[in-house]
C-alpha positions as CSV (number, residue, x, y, z in Angstrom):
1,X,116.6,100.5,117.0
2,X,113.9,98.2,116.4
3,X,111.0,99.2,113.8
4,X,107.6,97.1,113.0
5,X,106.5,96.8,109.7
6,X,104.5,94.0,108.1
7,X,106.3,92.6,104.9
8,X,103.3,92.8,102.7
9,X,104.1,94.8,98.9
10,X,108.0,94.3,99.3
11,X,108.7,97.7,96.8
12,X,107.2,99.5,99.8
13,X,109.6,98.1,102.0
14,X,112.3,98.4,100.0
15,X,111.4,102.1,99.6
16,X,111.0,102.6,103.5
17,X,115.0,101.1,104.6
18,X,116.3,103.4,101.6
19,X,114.2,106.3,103.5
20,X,116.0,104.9,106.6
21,X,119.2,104.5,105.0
22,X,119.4,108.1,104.0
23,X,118.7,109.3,107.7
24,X,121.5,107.4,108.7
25,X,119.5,104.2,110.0
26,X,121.3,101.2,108.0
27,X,119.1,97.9,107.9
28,X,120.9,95.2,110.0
29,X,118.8,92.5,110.7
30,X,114.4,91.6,109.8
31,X,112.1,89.1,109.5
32,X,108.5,89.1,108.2
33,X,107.5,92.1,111.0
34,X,110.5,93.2,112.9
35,X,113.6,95.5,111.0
36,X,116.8,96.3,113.0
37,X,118.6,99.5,112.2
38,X,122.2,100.3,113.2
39,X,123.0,104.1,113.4
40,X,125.8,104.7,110.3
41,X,126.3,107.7,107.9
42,X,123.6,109.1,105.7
43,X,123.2,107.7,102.4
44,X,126.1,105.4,102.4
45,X,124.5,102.6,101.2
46,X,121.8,101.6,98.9
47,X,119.7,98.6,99.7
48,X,117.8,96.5,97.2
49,X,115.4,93.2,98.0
50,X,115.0,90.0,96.3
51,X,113.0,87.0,96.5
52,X,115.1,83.5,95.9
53,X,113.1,80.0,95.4
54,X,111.5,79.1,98.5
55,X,113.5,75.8,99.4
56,X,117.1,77.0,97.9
57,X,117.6,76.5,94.0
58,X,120.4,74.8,92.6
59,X,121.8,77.9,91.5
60,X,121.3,80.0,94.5
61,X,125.3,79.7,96.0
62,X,126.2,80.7,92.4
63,X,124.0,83.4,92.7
64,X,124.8,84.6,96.1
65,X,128.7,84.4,95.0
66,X,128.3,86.6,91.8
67,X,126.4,89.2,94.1
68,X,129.1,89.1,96.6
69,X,132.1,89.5,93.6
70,X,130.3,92.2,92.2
71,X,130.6,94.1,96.0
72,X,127.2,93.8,97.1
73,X,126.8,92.6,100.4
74,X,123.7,90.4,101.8
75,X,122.6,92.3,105.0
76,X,120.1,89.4,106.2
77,X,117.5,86.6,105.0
78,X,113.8,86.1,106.1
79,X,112.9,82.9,104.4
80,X,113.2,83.2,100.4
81,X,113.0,87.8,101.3
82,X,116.8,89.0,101.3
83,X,117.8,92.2,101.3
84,X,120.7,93.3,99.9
85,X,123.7,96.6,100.3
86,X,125.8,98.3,97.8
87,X,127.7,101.3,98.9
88,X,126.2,104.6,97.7
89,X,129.3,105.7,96.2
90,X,130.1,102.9,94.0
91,X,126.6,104.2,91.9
92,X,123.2,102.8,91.6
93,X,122.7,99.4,91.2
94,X,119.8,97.0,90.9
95,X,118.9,93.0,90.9
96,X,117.4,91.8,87.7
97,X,114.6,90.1,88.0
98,X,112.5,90.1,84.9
99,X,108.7,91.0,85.2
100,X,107.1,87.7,84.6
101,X,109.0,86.5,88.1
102,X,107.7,89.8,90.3
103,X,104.6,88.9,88.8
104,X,104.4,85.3,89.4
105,X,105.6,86.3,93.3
106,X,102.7,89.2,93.5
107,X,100.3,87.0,92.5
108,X,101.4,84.5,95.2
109,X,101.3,87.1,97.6
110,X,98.2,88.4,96.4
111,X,96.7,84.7,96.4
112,X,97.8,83.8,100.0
113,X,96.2,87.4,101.7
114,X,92.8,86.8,99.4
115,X,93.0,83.6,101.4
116,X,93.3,84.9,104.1
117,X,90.8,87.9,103.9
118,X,88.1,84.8,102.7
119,X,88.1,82.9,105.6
120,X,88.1,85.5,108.4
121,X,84.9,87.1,106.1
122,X,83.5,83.7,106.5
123,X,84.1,83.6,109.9
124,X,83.0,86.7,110.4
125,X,79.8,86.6,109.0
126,X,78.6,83.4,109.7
127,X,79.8,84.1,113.7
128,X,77.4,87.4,113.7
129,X,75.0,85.8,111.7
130,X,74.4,83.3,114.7
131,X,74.5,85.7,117.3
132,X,71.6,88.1,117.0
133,X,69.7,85.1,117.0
134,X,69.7,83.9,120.2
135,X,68.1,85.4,123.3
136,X,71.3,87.3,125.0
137,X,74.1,88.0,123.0
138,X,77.7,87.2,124.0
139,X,80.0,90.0,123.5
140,X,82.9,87.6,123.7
141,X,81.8,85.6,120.6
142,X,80.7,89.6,119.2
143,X,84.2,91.0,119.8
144,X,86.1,88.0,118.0
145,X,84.0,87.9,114.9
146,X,84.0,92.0,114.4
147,X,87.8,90.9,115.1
148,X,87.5,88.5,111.8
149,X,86.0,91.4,109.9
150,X,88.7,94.4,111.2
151,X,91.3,92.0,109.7
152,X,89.5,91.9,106.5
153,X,89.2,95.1,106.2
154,X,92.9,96.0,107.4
155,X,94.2,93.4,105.1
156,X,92.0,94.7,101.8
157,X,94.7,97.8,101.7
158,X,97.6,96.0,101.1
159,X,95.6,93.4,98.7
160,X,94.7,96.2,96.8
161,X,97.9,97.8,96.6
162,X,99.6,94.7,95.3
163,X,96.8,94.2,92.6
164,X,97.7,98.0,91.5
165,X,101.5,96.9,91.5
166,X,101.3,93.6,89.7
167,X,98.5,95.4,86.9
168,X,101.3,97.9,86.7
169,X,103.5,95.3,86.2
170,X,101.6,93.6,83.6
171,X,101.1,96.9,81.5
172,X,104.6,97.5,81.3
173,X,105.6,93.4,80.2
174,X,107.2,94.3,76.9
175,X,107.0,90.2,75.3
176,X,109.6,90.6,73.2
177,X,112.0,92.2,75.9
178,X,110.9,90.1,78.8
């Protein structure tokens, strides 16, 4: 079974295939949109996501190899997104990854979609700025800029969600822990 869903705040996701995992719908393959579930039994496994260097560290075989001793099994890769499974019954188990690293990531992520939500304002406006000026309007050139400002608006949710993650984040950095 195929389900869409846009990898945006990735504790979200993570969330969602552990929902799915406890129906009986085990992650088996995704990429940035697009999750495959197998059926398999109900809470059997837990999954857990990380985010390796972009371009493969030095130390991400090692990595990968003390995952795989330890009896956690990588289910697929999207780029530097992996997800992760641990059978249910061998207990709870999480990835370290200390908070000054999620944040570092959230802020990329939260970097790349103000990007994003920037230019298609700009677009946006400065399309229907243009257009009311002249003497018959073109509803092609109308429909593509209220386009530009739909996606701004449908890309603001998750911005904001991430900004309320990583401020979490940053509330909780204990220095002399982290």
């Amino acid at each position: 079974m195929d389900k869409y869903r846009l990898v945006v705040n990735p504790y979200d996701i993570e969330k969602w295939v552990n929902e799915m995992a406890s129906q009986g719908w085990l992650l088996k393959k995704f990429t940035w949109i697009r999750f495959t579930f197998e059926r398999g039994e109900p809470g059997s496994y837990i999954f857990r996501h990380d985010e390796l260097e972009r371009f493969g560290a030095s130390y991400e075989d090692e990595y990968l190899d003390f995952l795989k001793s330890s009896g956690i099994e990588q289910v697929d890769r999207s780029g530097n997104f992996v997800f992760f499974r641990k059978p249910a019954n061998d207990g709870p188990f999480e990835l370290y990854s200390d908070k000054k690293n999620k944040i570092s990531k959230l802020s990329q992520k939260i970097s790349l979609l103000l990007s994003l939500i920037l230019l298609n304002l700009m677009i946006g406006v400065i399309g229907l700025s243009g257009i009311f000026s002249a003497q018959a309007i073109d509803w092609i050139k109308l429909s593509m800029n209220i386009t530009n400002i739909i996606v701004v608006v449908l890309f603001s949710i998750p911005l904001l969600k991430l900004v309320r993650v990583r401020h979490k984040l940053k509330k909780d950095l204990d220095l002399f822990t982290d």
